[in-house]
C-alpha positions, 0 to 999 in steps of 0.5 A: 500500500502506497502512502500518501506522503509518497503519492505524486500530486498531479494537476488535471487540466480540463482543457474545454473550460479554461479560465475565461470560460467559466464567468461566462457560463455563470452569467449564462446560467444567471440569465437563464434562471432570470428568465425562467423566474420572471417567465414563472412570474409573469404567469402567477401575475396573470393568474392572479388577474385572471382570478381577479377578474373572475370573482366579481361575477360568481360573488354577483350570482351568488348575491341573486341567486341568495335573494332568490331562493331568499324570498321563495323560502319567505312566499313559502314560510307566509303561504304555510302560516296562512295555511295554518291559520285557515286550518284552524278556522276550519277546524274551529267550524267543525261539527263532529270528529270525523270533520275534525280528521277529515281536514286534519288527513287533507291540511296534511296531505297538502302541507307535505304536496307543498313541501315536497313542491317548495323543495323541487323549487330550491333544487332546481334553483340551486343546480341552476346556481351551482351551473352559473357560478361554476362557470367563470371558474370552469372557463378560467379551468380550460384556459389554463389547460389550454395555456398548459398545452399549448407550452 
């Protein structure tokens, strides 16, 4: 086994990079990380404008279709008191028990008829709101694909 005091040290000279190569291929390298940043930059900053353009519409839709479905649940609350409120002069008129079981099985029967309307209303309602504010986010959805692609 050869010590190493005993070892001859020899240079190794690459002869493809000397001296004044290598500040070069560092501002090359510096320049090219430049641009990528700035490229990656100026994408987030388009982004970032594209979200911005695309919020105030779904914060609009979402401001119409609330006081939609606002004021259909306020109709449906006031037809239900009315409805309530008929009932029991009804049931304040009747004559025998089997009346009184009589409007009882029909008041019933129309409060869940209703019910069950004022739900396909709000259903209804809200898949059309889901579709419309969903959109501005689905198109800003392709164009980034499309953007994707296209680099």
């Amino acid at each position: 086994m050869t010590k190493i005091s005993e070892r001859s040290f020899e240079t190794i000279e690459n002869p493809g990079s000397s001296s004044l190569k290598v500040p070069d291929q560092f501002g090359a390298s510096v320049e090219k990380g430049n641009k990528k940043v700035t490229e990656a930059f100026l994408k987030l900053a388009s982004g970032a404008e594209a979200t911005q353009k695309m919020l105030p519409p779904i914060l609009e839709t979402t401001s119409l279709f609330g006081n939609e479905l606002w004021w259909k649940t306020i109709a449906a609350l006031q037809a239900d008191a009315e409805a309530s409120f008929s009932h029991l002069q009804a049931l304040l008129g009747a004559n025998s028990p089997s009346q009184i079981l009589e409007q009882q099985s029909t008041f019933f029967r129309k409060r869940v008829e209703t019910s069950l309307q004022h739900a396909k209303e709000v259903r209804v309602l809200s898949s059309r709101a889901v579709e419309e504010i969903s959109k501005p986010v689905k198109d800003a959805f392709d164009k980034v694909l499309t953007d994707l692609k296209a680099t």
